[in-house]
N, CA, C and O of each residue as an XYZ file, in Angstrom:
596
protein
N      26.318    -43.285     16.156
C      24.905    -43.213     15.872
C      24.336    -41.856     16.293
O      23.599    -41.212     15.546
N      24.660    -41.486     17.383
C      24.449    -40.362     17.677
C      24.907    -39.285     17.115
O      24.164    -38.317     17.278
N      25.835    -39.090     16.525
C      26.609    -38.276     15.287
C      25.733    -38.391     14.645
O      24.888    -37.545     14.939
N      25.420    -39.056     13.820
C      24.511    -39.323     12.658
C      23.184    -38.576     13.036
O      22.772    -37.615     12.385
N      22.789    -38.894     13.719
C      21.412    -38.457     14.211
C      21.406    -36.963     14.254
O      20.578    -36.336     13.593
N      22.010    -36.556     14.764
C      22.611    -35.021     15.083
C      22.353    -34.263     13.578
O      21.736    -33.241     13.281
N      23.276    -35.450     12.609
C      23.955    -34.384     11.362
C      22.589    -34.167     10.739
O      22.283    -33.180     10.070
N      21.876    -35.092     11.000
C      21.104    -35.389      9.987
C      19.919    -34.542     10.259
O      19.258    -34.176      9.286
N      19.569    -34.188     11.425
C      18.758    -33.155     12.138
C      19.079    -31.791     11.724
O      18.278    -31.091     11.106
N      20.300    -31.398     12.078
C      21.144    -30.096     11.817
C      20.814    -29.438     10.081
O      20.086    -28.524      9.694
N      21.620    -30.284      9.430
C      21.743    -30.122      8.093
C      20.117    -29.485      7.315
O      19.922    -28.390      6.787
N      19.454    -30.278      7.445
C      17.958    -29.429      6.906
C      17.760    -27.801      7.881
O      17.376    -26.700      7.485
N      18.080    -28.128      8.865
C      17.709    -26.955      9.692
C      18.180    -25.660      9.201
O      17.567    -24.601      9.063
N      19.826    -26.077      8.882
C      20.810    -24.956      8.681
C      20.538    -24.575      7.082
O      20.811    -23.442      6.684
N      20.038    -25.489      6.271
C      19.050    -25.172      4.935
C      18.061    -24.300      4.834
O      18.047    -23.599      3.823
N      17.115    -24.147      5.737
C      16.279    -23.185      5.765
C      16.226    -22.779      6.711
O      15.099    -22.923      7.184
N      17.292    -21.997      7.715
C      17.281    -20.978      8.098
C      17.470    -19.344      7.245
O      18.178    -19.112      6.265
N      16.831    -18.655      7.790
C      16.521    -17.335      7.250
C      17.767    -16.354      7.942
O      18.336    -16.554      9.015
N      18.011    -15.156      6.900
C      18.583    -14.244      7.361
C      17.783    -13.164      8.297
O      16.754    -12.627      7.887
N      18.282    -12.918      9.456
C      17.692    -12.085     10.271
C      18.567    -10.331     10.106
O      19.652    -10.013      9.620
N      17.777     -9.754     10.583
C      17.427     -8.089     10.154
C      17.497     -7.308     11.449
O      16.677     -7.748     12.255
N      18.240     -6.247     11.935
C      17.628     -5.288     12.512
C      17.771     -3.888     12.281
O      18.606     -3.387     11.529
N      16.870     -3.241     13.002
C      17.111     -1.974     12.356
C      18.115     -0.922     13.456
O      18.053     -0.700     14.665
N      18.594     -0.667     12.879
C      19.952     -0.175     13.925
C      19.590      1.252     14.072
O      19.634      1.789     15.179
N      19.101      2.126     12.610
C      19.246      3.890     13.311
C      18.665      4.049     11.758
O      18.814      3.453     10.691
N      17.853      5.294     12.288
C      16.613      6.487     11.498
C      17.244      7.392     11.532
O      17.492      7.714     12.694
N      17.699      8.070     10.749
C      18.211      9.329     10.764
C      17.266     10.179      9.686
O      16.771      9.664      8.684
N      17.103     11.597     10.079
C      16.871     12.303      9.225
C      17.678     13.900      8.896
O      18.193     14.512      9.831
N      17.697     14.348      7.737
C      18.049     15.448      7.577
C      17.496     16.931      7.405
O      18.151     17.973      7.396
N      15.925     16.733      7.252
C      14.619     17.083      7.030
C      13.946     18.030      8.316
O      13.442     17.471      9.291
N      13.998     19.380      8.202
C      13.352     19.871      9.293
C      11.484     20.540      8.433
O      11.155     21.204      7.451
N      10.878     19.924      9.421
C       9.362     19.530      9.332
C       8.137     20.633     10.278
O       7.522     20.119     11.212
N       7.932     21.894      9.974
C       7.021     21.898     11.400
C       6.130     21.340     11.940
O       5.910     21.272     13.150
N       5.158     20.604     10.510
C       4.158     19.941     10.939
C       4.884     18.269     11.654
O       3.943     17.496     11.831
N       5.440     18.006     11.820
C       5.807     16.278     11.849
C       7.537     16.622     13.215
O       8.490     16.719     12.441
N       7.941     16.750     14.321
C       8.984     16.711     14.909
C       9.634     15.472     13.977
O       9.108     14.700     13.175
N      11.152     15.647     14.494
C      11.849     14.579     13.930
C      12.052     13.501     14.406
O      12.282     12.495     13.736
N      11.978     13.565     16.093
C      11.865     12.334     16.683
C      10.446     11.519     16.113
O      10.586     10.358     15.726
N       9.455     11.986     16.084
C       8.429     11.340     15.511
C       8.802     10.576     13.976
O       8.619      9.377     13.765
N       9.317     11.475     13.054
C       9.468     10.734     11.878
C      10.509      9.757     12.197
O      10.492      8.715     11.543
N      11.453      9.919     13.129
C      12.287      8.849     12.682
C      11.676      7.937     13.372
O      11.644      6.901     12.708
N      10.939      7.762     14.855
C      10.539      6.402     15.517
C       9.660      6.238     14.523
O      10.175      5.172     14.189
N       8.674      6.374     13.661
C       7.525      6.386     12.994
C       8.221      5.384     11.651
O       7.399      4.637     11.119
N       9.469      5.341     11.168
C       9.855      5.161     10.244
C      10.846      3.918     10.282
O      10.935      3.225      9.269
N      11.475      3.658     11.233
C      11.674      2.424     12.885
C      10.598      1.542     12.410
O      10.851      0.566     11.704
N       9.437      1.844     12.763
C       8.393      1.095     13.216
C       7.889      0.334     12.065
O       7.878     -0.896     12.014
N       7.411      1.243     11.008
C       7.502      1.197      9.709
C       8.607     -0.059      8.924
O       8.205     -0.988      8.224
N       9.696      0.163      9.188
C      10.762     -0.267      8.352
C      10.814     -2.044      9.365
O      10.629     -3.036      8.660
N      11.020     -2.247     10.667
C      11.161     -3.491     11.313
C       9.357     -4.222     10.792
O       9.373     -5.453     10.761
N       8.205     -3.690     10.489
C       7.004     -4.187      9.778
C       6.968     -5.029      8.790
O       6.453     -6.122      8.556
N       8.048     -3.797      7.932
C       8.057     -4.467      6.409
C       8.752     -5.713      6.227
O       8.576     -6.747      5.584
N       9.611     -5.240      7.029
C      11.333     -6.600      7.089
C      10.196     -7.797      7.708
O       9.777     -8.658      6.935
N       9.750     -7.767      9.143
C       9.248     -9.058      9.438
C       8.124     -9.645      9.076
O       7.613    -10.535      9.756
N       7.445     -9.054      7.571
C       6.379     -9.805      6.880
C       7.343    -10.925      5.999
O       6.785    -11.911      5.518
N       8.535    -10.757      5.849
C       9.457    -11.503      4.960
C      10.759    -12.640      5.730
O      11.288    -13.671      5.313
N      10.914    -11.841      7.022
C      12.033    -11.745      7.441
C      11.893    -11.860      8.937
O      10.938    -11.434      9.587
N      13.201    -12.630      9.519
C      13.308    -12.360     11.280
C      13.787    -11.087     12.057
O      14.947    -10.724     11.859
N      13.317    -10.661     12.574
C      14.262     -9.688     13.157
C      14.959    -10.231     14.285
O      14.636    -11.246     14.903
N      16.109     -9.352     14.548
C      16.992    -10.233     15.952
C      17.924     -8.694     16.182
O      18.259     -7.727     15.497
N      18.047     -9.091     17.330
C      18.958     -7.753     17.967
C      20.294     -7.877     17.298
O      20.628     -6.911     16.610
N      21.319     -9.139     17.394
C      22.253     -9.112     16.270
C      22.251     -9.611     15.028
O      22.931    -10.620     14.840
N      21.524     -9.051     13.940
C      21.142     -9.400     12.876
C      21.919     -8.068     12.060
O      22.522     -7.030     12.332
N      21.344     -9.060     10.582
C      22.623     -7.851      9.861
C      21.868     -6.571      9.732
O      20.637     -6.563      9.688
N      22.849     -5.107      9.651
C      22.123     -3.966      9.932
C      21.063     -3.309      8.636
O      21.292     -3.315      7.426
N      20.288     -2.959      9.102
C      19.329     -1.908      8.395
C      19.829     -0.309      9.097
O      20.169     -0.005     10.241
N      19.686      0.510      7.810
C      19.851      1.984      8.758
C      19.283      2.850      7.425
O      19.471      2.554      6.245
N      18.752      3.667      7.800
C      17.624      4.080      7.139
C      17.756      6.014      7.012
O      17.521      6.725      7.989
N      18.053      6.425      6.017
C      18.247      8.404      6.335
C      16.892      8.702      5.294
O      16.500      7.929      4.420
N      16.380      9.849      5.592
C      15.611     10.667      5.553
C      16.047     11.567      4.732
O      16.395     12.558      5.374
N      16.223     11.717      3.399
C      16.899     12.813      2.594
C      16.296     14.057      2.100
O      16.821     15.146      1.868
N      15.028     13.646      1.986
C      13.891     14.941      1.561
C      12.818     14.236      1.412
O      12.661     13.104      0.954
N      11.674     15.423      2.073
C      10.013     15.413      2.032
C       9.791     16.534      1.376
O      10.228     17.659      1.621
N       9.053     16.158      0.485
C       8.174     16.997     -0.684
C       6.847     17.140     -0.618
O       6.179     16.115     -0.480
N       6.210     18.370     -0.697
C       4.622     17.719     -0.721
C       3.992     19.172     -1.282
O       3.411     20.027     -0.614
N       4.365     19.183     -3.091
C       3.948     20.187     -3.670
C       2.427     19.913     -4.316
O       1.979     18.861     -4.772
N       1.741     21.324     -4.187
C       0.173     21.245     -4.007
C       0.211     21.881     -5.488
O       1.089     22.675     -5.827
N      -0.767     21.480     -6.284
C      -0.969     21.710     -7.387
C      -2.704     21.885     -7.313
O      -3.371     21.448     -6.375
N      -3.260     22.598     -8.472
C      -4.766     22.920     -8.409
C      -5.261     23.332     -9.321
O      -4.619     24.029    -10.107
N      -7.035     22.931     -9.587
C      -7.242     23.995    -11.158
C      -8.575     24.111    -10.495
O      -9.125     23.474     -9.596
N      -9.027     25.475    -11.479
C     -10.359     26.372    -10.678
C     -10.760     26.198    -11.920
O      -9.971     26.386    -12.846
N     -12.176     25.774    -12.155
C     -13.017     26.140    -12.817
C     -14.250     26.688    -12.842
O     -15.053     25.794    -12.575
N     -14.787     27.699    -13.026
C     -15.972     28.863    -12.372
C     -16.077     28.342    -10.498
O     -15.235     28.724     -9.686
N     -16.558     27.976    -10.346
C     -17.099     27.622     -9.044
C     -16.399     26.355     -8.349
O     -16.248     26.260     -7.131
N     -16.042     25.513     -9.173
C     -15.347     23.864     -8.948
C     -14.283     24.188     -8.887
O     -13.817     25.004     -9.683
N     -13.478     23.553     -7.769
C     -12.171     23.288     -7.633
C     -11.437     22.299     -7.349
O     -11.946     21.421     -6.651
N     -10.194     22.159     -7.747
C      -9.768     20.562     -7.527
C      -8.185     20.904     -7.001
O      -7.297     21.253     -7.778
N      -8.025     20.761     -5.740
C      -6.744     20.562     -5.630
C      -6.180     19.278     -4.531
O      -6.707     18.805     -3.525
N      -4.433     18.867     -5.458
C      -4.101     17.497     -5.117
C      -2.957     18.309     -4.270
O      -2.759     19.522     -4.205
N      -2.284     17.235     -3.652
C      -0.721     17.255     -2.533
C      -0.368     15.993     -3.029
O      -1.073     14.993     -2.895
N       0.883     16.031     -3.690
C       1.652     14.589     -3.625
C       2.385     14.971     -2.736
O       2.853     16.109     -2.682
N       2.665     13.727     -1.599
C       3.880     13.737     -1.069
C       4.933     12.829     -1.105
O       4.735     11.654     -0.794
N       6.076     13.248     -1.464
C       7.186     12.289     -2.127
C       8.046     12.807     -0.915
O       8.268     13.965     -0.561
N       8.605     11.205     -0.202
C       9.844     11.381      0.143
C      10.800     10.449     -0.321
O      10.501      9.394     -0.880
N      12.310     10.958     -0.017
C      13.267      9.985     -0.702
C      13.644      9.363      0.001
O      14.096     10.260      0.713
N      13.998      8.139      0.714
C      14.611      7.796      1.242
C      16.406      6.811      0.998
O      16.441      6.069      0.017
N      17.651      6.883      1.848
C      18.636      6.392      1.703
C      18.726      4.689      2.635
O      19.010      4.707      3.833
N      18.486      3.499      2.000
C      18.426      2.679      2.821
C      20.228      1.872      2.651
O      20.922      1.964      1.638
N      20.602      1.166      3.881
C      21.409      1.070      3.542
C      21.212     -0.339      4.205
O      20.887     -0.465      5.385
N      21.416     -1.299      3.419
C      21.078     -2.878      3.876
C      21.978     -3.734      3.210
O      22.603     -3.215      2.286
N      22.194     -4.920      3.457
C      23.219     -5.713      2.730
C      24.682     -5.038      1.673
O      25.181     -5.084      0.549
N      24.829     -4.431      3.055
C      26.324     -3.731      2.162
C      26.124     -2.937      1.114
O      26.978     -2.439      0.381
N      24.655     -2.809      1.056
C      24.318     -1.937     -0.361
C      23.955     -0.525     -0.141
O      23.441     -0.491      0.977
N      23.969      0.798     -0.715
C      23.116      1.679     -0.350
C      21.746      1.835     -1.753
O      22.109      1.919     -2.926
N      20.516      1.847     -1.444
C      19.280      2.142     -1.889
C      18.684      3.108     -1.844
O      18.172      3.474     -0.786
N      18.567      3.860     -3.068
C      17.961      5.463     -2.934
C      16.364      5.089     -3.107
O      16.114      4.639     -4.225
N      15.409      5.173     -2.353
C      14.556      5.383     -2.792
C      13.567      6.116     -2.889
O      13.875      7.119     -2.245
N      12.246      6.291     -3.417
C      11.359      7.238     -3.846
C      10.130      6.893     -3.523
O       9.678      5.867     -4.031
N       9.367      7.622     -2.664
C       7.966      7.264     -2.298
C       6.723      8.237     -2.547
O       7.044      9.410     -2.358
N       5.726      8.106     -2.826
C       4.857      9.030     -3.533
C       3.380      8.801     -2.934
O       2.896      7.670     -2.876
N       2.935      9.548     -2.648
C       1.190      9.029     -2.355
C       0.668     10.235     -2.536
O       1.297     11.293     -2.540
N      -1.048     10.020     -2.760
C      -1.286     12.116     -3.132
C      -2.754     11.856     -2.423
O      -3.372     10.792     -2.400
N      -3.112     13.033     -1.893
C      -4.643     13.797     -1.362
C      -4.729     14.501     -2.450
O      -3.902     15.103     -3.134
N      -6.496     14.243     -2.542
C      -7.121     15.116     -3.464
C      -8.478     15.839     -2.741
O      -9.474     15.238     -2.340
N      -8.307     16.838     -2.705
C      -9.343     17.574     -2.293
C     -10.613     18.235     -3.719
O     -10.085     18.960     -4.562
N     -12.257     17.928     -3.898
C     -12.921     18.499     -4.700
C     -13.622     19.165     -3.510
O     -13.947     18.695     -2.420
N     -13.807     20.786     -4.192
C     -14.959     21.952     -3.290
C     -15.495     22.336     -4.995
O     -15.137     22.196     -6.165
N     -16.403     22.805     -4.301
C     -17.575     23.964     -4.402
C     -17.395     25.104     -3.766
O     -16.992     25.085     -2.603
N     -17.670     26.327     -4.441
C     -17.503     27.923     -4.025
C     -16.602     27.915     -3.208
O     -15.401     27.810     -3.458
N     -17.353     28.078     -1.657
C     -16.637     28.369     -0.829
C     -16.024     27.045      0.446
O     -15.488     27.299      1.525
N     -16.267     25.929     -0.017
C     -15.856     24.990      0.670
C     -14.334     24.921      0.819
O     -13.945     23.967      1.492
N     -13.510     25.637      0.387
C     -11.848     25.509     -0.016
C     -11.626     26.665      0.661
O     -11.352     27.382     -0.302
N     -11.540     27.405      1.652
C     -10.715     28.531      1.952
C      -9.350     28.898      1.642
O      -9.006     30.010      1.242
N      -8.444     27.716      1.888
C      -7.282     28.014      1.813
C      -6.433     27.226      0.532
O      -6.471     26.046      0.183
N      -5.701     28.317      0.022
C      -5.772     27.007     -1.998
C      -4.623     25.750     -1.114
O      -5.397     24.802     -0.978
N      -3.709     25.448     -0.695
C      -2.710     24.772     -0.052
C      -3.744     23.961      1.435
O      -4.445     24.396      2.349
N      -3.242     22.449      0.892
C      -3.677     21.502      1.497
C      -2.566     21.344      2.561
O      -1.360     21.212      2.353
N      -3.312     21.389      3.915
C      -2.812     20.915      4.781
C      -1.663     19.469      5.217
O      -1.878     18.338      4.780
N      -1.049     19.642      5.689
C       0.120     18.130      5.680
C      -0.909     17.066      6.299
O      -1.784     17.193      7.157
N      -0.521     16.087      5.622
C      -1.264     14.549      6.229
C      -0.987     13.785      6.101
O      -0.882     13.119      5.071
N      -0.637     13.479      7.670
C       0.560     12.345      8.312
C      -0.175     11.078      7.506
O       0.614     10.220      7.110
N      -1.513     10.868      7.231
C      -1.593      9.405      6.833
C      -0.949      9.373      5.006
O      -0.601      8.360      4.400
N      -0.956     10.713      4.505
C      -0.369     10.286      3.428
C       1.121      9.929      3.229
O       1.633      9.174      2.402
N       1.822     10.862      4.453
C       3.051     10.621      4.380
C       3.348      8.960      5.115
O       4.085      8.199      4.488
N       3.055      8.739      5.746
C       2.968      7.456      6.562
C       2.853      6.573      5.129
O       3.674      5.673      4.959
N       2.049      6.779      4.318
C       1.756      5.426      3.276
C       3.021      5.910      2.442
O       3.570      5.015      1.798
N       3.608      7.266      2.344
C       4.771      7.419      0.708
C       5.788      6.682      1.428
O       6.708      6.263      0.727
N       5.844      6.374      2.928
C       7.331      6.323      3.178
C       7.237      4.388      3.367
O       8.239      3.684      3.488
N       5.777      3.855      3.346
C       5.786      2.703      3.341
C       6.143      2.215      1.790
O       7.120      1.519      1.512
N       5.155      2.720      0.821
C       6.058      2.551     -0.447
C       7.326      2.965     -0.900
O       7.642      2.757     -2.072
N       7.964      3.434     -0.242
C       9.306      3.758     -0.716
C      10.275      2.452      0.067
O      11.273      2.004     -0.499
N       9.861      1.996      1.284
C      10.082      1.061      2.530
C      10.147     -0.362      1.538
O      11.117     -1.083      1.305
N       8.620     -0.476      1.020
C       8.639     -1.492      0.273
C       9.335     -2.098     -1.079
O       9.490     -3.280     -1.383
N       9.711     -0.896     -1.806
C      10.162     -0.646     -3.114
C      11.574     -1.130     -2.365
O      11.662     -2.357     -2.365
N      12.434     -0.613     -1.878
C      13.941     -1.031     -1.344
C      13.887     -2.501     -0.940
O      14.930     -3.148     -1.033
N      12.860     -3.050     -0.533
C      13.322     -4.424      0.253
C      12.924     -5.174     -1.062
O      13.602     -6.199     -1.142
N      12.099     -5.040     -2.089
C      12.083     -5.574     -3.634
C      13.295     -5.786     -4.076
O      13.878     -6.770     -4.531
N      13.774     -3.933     -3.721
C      15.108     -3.819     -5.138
C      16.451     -5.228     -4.394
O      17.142     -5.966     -5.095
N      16.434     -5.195     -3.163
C      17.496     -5.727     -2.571
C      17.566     -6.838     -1.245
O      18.681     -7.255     -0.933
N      16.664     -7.189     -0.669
C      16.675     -8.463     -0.374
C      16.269     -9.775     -0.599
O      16.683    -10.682      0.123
C-alpha cells in the first residue's frame, strides 16, 4: 500500500518537472573603451540567468548555458537638412549561445535617435549607450531561447 501510494505521488511529479538551466561562463572577444569587459560579461550573466528563469529553473547543476560575445557594432548614420538634423546609432551585437548541445548565432539590434536644431548637435557621432546596448543584447538573449528551448 505504501508502494502504491508513493508511485502514485511520484509519477505526476516526475511529469511535470521542468528542465533546469545554469549559466556556466560569458565570454567575450570584443575590446570596448566605453563598456570594460568584466562589466559586459557580468552584465550579460545577469541578463541571460533573467531570461532563462521567466521560463525556466535555474540550479547550480543544471544543464549548461555559456554564452560568447562575438561582435558589437554601433554604426552612426545621419542626414542634414539646412538647419535640421537627424542622426540614429544602431547597435547590433552578435551573440554565440551554446545551450542544449546546440550552438546559436545570434543577432541583436536596438537604435538611438537623436533630432537637433542648428547648433544643438556638436558632435555628428552619437555617444555609446549602455541602455541601448543592454536592450540589443536582451533581444538577441531572447531570440536564442525562442530558436531553442
Amino acid at each position: 500500500m505504501k508502494n502504491l501510494f508513493l508511485l502514485l505521488f511520484l509519477i505526476p511529479t516526475m511529469l511535470f518537472a521542468q528542465d533546469c538551466y545554469t549559466v556556466k561562463s560569458v565570454t567575450t572577444t570584443v575590446e570596448m573603451e566605453e563598456i570594460s569587459q568584466k562589466r559586459i560579461t557580468f552584465g550579460i550573466k545577469q541578463m541571460m540567468e533573467d531570461v532563462i528563469s521567466d521560463k525556466y529553473d535555474l540550479c547550480l547543476d543544471g544543464k549548461p548555458v555559456e554564452v560568447k560575445v562575438t561582435s558589437i557594432e554601433a554604426p552612426t548614420t545621419g542626414i542634414s537638412i539646412g538647419p535640421w538634423t537627424k542622426v540614429s546609432k544602431k547597435t547590433i551585437v552578435t551573440l554565440l549561445i551554446y545551450i542544449n548541445n546546440n550552438v546559436i548565432e545570434v543577432e541583436g539590434k536596438a537604435k538611438s535617435t537623436v533630432k537637433a536644431t542648428f547648433i544643438d548637435l556638436q558632435d555628428e557621432n552619437l555617444p555609446f549607450n549602455k541602455t541601448v546596448f543592454a536592450s540589443a543584447i536582451k533581444k538577441a538573449i531572447e531570440k536564442s531561447l525562442k530558436m531553442n528551448i
